[in-house]
C-alpha positions as CSV (number, residue, x, y, z in Angstrom):
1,X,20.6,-49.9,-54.2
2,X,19.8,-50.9,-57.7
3,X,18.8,-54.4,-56.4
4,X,16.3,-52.7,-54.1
5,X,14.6,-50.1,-56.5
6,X,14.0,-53.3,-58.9
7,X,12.3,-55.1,-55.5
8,X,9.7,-51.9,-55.9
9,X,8.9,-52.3,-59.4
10,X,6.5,-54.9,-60.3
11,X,7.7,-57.6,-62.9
12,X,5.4,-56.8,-65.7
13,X,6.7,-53.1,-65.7
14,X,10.3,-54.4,-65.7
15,X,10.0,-56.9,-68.7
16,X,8.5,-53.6,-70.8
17,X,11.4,-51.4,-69.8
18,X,14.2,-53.5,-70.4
19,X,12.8,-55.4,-73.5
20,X,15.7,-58.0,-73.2
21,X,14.2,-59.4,-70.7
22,X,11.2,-60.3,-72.9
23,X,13.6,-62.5,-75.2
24,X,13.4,-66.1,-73.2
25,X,10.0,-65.8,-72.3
26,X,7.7,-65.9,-74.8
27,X,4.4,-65.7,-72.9
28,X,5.2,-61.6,-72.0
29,X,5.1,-61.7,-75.5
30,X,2.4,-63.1,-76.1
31,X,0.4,-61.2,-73.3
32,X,1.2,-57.7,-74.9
33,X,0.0,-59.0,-78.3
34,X,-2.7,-60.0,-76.8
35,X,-3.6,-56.7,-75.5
36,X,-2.8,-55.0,-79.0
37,X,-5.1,-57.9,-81.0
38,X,-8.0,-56.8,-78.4
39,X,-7.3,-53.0,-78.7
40,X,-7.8,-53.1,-82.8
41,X,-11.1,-55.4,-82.1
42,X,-12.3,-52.7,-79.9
43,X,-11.1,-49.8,-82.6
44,X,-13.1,-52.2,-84.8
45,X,-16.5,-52.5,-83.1
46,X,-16.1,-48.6,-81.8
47,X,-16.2,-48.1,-85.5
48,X,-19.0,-50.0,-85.8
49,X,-21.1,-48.6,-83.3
50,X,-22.5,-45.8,-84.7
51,X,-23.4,-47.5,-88.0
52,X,-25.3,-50.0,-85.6
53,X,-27.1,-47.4,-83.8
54,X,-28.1,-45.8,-87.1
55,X,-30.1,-49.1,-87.8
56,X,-30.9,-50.6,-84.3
57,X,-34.4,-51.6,-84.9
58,X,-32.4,-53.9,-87.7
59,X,-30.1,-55.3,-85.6
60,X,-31.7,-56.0,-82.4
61,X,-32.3,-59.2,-83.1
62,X,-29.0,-60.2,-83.2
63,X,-27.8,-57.9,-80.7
64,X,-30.2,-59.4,-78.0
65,X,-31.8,-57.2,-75.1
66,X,-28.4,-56.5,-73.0
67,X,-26.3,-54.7,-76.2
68,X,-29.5,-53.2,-77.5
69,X,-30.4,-51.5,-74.2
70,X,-26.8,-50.4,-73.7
71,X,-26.0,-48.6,-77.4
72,X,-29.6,-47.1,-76.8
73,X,-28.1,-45.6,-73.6
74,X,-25.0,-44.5,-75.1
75,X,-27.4,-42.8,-78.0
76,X,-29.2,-40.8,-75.8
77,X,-25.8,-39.5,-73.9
78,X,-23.8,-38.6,-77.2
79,X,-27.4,-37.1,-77.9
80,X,-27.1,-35.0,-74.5
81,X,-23.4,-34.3,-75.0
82,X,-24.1,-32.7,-78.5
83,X,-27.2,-30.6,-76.7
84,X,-24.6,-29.6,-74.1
85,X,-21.8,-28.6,-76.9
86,X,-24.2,-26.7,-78.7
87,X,-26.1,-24.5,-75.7
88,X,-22.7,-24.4,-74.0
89,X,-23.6,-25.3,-71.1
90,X,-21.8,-25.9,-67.7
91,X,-18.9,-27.7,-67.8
92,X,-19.2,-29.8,-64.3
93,X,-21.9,-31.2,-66.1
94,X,-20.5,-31.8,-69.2
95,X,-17.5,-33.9,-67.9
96,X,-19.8,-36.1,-66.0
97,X,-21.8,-36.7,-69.1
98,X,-18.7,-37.5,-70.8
99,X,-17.7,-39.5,-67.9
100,X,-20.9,-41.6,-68.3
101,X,-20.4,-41.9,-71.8
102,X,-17.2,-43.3,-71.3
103,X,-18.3,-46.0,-68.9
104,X,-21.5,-46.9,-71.4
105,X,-19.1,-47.6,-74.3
106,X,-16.6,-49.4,-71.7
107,X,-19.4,-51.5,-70.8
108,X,-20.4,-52.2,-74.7
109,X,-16.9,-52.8,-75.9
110,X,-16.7,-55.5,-72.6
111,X,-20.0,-57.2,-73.9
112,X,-18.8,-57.2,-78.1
113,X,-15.8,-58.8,-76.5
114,X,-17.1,-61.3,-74.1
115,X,-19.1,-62.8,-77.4
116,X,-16.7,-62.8,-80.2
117,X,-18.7,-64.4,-82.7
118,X,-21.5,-61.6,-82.9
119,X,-18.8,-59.3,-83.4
120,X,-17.5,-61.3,-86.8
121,X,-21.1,-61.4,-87.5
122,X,-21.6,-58.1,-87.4
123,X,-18.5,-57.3,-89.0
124,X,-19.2,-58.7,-92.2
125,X,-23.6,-57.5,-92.0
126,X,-22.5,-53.8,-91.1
127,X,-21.0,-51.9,-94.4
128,X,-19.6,-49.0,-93.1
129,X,-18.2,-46.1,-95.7
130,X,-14.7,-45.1,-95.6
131,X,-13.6,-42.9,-92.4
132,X,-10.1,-41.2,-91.1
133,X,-10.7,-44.1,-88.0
134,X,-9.8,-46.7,-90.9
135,X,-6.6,-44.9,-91.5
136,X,-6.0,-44.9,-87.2
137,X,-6.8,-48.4,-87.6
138,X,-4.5,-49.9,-90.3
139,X,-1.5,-47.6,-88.3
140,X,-2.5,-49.6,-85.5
141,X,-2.2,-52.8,-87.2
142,X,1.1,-51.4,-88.5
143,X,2.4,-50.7,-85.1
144,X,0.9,-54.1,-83.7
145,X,3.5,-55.7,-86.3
146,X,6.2,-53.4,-85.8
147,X,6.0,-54.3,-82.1
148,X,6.2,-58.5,-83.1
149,X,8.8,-57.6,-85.0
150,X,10.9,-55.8,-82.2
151,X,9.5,-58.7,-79.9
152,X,11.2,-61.2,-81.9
153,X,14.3,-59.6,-82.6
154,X,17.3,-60.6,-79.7
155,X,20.1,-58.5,-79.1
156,X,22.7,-60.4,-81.1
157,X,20.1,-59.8,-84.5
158,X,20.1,-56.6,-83.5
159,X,24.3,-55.7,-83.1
160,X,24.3,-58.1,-86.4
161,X,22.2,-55.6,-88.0
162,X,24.1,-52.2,-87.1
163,X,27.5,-54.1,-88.0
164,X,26.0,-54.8,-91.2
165,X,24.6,-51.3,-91.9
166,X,28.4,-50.2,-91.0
167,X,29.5,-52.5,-93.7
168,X,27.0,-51.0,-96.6
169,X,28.1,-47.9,-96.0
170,X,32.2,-48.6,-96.4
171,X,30.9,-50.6,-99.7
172,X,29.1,-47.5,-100.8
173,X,32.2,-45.3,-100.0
174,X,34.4,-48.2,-101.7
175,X,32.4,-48.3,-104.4
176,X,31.8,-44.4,-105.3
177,X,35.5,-44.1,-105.0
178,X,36.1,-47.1,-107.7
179,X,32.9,-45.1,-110.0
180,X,35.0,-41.5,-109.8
181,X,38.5,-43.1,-111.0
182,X,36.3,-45.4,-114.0
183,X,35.0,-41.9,-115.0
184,X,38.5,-40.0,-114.9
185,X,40.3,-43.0,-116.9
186,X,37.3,-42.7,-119.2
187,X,37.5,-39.1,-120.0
188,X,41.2,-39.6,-120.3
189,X,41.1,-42.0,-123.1
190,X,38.4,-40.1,-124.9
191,X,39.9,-37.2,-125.2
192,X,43.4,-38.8,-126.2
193,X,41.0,-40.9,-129.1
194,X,39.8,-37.0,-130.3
195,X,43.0,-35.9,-130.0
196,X,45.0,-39.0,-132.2
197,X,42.0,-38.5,-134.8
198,X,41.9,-35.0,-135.1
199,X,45.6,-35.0,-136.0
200,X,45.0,-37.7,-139.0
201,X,42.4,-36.0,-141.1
202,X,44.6,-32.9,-140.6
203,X,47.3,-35.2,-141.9
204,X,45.4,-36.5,-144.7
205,X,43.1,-33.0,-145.8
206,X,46.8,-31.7,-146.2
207,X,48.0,-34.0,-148.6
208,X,44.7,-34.0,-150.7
209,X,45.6,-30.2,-150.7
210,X,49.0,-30.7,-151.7
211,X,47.6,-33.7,-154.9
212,X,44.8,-31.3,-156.1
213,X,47.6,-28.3,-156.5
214,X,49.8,-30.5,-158.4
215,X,47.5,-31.3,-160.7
216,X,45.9,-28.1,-161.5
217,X,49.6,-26.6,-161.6
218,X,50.4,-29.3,-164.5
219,X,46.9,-29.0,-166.4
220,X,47.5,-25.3,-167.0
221,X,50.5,-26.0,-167.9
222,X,49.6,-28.4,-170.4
223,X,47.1,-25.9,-171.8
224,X,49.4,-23.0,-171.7
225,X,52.0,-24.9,-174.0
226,X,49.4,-26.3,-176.3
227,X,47.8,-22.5,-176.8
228,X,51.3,-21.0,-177.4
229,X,52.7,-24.3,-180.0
230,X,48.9,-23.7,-181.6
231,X,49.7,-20.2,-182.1
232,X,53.2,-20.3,-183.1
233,X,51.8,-22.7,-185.8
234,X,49.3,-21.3,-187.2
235,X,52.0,-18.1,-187.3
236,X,55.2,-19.3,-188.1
237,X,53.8,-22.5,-190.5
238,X,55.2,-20.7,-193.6
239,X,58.8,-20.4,-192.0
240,X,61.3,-22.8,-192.1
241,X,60.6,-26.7,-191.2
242,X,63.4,-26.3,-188.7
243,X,61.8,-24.1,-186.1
244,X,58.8,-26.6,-186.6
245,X,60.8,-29.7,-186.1
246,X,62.5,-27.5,-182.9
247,X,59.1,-26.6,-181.4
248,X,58.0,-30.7,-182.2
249,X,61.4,-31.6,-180.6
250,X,60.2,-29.2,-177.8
251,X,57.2,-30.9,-177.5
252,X,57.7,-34.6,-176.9
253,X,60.4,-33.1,-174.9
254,X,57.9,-31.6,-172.7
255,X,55.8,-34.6,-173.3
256,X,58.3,-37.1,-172.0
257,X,59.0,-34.3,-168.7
258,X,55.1,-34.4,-168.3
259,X,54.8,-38.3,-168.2
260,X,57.8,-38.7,-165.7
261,X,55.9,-35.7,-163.5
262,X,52.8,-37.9,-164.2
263,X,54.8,-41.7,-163.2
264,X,56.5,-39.6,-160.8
265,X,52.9,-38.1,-158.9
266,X,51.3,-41.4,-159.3
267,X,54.2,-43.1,-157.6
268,X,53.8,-40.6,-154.5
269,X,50.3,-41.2,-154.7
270,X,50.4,-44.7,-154.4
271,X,52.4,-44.4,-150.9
272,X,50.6,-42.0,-150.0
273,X,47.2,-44.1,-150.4
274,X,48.8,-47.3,-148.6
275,X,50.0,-44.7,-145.7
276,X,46.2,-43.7,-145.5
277,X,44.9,-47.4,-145.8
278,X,47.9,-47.8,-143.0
279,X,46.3,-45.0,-140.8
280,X,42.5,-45.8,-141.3
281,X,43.5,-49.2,-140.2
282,X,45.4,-48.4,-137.4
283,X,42.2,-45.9,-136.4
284,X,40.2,-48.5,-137.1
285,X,42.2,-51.0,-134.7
286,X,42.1,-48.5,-131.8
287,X,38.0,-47.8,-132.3
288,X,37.5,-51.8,-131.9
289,X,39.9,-51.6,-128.8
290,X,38.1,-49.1,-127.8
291,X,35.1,-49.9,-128.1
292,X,36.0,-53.2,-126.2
293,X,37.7,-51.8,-123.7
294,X,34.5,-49.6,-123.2
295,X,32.0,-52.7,-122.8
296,X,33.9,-54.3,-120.3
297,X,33.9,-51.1,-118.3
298,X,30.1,-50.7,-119.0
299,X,29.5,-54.1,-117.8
300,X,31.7,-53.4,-114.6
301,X,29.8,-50.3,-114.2
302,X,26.5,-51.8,-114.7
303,X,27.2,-54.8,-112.6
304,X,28.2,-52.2,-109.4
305,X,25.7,-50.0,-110.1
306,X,23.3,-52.7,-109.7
307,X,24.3,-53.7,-106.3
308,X,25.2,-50.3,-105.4
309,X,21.3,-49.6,-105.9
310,X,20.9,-53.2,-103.8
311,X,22.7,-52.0,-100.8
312,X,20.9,-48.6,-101.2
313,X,17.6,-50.6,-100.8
314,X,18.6,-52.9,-97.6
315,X,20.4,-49.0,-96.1
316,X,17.1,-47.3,-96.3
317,X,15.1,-50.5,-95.1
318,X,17.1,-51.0,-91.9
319,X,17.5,-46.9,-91.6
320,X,13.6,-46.8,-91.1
321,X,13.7,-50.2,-88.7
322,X,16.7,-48.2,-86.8
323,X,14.1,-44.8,-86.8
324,X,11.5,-47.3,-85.2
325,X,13.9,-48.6,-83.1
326,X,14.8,-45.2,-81.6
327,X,11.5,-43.8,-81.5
328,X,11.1,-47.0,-79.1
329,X,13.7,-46.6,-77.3
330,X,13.2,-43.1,-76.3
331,X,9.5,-43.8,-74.8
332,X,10.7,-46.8,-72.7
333,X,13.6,-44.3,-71.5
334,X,10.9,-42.0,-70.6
335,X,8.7,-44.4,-68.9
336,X,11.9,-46.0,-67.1
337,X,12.4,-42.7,-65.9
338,X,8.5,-41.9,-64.6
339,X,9.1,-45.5,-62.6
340,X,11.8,-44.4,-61.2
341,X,10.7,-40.9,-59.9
342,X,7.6,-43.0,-58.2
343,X,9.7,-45.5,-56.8
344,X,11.9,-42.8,-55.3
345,X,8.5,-40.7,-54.0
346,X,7.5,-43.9,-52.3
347,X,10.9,-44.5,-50.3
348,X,10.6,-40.9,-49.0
349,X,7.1,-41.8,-48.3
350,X,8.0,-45.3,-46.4
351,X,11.2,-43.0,-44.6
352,X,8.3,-40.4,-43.1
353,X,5.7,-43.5,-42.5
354,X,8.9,-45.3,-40.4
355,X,9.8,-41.8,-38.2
356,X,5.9,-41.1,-37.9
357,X,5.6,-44.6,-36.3
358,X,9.2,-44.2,-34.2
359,X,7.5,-41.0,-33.0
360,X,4.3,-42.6,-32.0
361,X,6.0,-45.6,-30.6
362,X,8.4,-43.3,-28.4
363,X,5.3,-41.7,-27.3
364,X,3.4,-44.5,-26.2
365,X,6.4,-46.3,-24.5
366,X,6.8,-42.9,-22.4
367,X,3.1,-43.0,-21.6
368,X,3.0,-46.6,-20.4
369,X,6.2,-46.0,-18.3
370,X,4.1,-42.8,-16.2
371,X,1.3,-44.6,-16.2
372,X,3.1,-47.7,-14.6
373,X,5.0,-45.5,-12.5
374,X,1.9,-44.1,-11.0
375,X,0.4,-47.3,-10.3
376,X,3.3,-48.3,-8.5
377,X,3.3,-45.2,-6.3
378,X,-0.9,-45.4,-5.6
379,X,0.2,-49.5,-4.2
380,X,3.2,-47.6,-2.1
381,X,0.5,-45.3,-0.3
382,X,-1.6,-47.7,0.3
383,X,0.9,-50.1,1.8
384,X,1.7,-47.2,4.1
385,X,-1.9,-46.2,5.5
386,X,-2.5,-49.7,6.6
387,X,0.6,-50.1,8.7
388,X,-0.5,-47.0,10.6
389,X,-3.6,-48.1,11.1
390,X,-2.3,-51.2,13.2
């Protein structure tokens, strides 16, 4: 059944519906570029025209009589289509205007064509401005490269190519999923780091507390002693050298408790100072690690961002091919489809031709019989009337 719908369908028609078929042979692909290359010349010098006609007493010369006579006829009937538009006028008459106009700029486009060489001419004399048929034009051009490109592409590219979008997008996934945990960990260590420093100046701002205390407590002290001894001096100097030797005694004795205080603070101090030096080392130990640990995640980072924004480039590329590629697809479905319908109207059309011409034929065949059969019975009577007659 299939075999027999393809038997309708001409060849050309079959090659542009199933566009594998245009792989092996390259002159069906050359033929429809052909047609695309001659479609944008004819955009081209349809673009040109009216500039032409503009300035045809200019141009004539080149143009010779044929092309002159012609874009003078097609002036006059885009001059009667604009009368028509404006007066409003029947519209019988204004589609065979239009129909006329078609056929004159058929007939110019077919003699531009037929002599390339004034059309380069032209192209490079005529300066047209700027137009929206520029932007028609260079989509054209677009699409006529598009279409080479899907020309040239085989079926294996083409699986290649989803296989490797599928690919990209588990890398992606991989990747985002390697990002998230290099974020967590980072957080993580950062807020362990705030957490280890935070506790050592706490540490430290409590023992400078506890030193300045100290000190203030033995300065006052110190000055409290030396205001009472100065007192008890100045009041007691006339009494006895005994309670003066007692309160010298006194004293040095305080004197000899202050410097073992002082010996004694001094000797905290110091390992106090080295545990600080300890701990600002060790801090500072943990920042290099840090900070080294941090560059070789910044590089990893950088490294995959960079190919993550890579792979993001070549997904978007071949997410625009696949767009073409479906926007394709879908008209050759649709024109598969219209084929199809015709073919089928056509067998229903050859099954009522075939029982027309079996009626007809069983006709006939019945007429020729009677008509034989009464022959046959005018010879019987005949046959009969001479026997009687002897």
């Amino acid at each position: 059944m299939a075999t027999s719908r393809r038997a309708g369908i001409p060849l050309g028609v079959l090659k542009v519906l199933d566009p594998r078929q245009l792989k092996p042979d390259s002159t069906e692909a050359e033929r429809i570029m052909t047609v695309l290359d001659e479609t944008i010349v004819k955009l081209e010098i349809t673009r040109l025209i009216p500039r032409i006609t503009g300035s045809l007493d200019r141009y004539a010369g080149m143009l010779g009589p044929e092309i002159t006579s012609s874009l003078l006829e097609l002036q006059k009937l885009s001059m009667e289509i604009q009368q028509l538009h404006t007066s409003a006028g029947d519209a019988k008459t204004m589609r065979a205007a239009e129909k006329r106009l078609k056929s004159s700029l058929r007939n110019i486009l077919r003699l531009f064509l037929v002599n390339p060489l004034l059309y380069h001419g032209l192209k490079f004399e005529v300066r047209v401005r700027e137009s929206p048929a520029d932007a028609f034009i260079k989509a054209f051009m677009e699409f006529r490269d598009s279409m080479l490109e899907r020309l040239l592409t085989t079926p294996d590219e083409e699986r290649e190519m989803i296989q490797f979008m599928k690919d990209i997008s588990l890398q992606v996934e991989k990747n985002t999923e390697v990002i998230s945990a290099l974020q967590a960990q980072l957080e993580g260590v950062i807020q362990a780091r705030d957490e280890e420093v935070s506790k050592k100046d706490k540490e430290i701002e409590n023992l400078k507390t506890a030193m300045e205390d100290l000190a203030k407590n033995c300065r006052t002290e110190i000055r409290l002693l030396m205001k009472e001894g100065g007192k008890q001096k100045k009041g007691d100097e006339e009494a006895s050298q005994e309670r003066c030797a007692r309160l010298k005694e006194d004293i040095q004795h305080l004197g000899t408790q202050f410097s073992a205080l002082v010996l004694e603070h001094r000797a905290s101090e110091l390992v106090l100072r080295k545990e600080k030096c300890k701990t600002e080392r060790e801090i500072q130990e943990w920042i290099q690690k840090y900070d080294t640990d941090m560059t070789e995640k910044q590089t990893t980072y950088d490294e995959l961002q960079i190919a993550y924004n890579e792979e993001k480039k070549q997904l978007a590329m071949l997410m625009e091919k696949h767009a073409l590629l479906i926007q394709e697809y879908t008209l050759i479905e649709e024109e598969r489809r219209i084929l199809q319908e015709k073919a089928e109207e056509a067998e229903r059309e050859e099954a009522r031709r075939n029982q027309a011409a079996t009626c007809i034929q069983a006709y006939w065949k019945g007429y020729f019989v009677r008509c034989k059969y009464k022959s046959l019975r005018k010879k019987g009577k005949g046959k009969g009337k001479g026997k009687g007659k002897k």
